[in-house]
N, C-alpha and C positions, 0 to 999 in steps of 0.2 A: 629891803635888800640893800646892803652896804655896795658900794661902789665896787669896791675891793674883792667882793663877793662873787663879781661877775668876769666868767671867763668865757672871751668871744671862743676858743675852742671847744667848748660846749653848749655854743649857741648852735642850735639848726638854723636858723636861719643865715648862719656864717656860713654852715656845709652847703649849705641850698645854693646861696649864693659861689662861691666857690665852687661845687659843680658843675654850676651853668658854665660861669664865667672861661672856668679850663675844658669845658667841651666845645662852646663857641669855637677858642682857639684852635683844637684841637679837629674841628671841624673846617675851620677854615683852610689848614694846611692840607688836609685832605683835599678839596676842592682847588688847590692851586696846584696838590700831585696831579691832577686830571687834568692841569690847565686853563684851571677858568680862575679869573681874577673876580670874584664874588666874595661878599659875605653873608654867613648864614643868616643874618636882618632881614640881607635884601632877596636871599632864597626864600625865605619864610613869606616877604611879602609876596615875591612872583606866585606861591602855592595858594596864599586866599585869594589871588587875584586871579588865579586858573580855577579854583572854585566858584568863582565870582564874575565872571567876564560882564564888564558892562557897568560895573560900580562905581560909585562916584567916591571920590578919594576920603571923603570923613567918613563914608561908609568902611572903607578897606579900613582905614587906620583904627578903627572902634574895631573887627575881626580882629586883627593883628596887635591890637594890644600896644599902639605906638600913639604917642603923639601927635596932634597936627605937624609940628615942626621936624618931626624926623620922618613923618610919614613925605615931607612934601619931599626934604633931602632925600630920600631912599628912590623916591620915582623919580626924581631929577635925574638920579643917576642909573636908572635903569632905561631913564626915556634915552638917553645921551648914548646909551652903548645900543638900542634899538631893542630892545628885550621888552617894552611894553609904548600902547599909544593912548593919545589923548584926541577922545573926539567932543567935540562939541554937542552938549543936550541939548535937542529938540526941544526941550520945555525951558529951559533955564539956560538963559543965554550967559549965566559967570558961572555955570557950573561944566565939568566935563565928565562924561564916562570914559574908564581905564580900560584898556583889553591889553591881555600878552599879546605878542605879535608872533609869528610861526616861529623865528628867530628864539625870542623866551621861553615859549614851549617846549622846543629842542633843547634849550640850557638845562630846563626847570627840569623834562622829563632824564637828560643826560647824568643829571646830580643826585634824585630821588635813590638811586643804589646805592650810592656814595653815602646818602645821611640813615640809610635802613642798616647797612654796616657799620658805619659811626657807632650808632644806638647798640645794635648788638654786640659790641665790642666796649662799648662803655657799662652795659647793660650785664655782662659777663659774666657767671656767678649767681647771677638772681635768678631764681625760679618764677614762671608764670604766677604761681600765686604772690611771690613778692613784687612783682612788678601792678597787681592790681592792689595788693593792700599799700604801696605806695602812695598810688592816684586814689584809692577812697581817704587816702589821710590827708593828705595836701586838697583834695579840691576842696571841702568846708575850710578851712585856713584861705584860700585863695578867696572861698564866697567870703568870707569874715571881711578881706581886706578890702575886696569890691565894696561891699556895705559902705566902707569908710571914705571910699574916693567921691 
């Protein structure tokens, strides 16, 4: 394939990306109409970690698909606003386990409407069947790129 050949508007992987990217945003101001100064990162983390109460942060960050280093920035900043805590493991004296705190709970369960309307509103259009042949085409693409990491 010639250079020339390639047009990022016809890459899906540009639309993929570009989707995310403008619902993140598009999510976020949603979450600051309701008043909360959040981003959807650090909602996402609060939801594996309400799945998860008790996990040790390389744990969360493998779930959540982040980083060590953004995983540590995104609990910094949620330890700081009181949304989740860090106790010390009984086995492993450098390690900690995560919990929301009631506080996070209340945020995490407050937002949940907000990001099920998000979806349905970006989602608008597609029929149940479309939204499952979606996720059976993307998840082998997703297992392909895991392979490679």
């Amino acid at each position: 394939m010639k250079v020339l050949d390639y047009s990022i508007n016809e890459s899906l992987g540009f639309w993929v990306y570009r989707m995310h990217t403008q619902g993140v945003a598009v999510l976020r101001r949603a979450f600051q109409a309701k008043g909360y100064d959040i981003t959807p990162e650090q909602w996402s983390l609060m939801v594996r970690l309400r799945e998860n109460q008790g996990i040790k942060q390389r744990q969360l960050g493998k779930k959540a698909y982040k980083d060590r280093h953004n995983t540590t920035r995104i609990l910094n900043q949620l330890h700081r606003r009181g949304y989740i805590e860090r106790r010390p493991d009984g086995r492993d004296k450098r390690a900690y386990n995560l919990f929301l705190t009631k506080l996070g709970c209340a945020v995490q369960e407050a937002l949940t409407p907000v990001v099920v309307a998000h979806y349905a509103d970006a989602f608008k259009g597609l029929t149940e069947h479309d939204l499952a042949a979606m996720r059976r085409i993307l998840e082998p693409i997703v297992g392909n790129l895991d392979e490679r990491l």
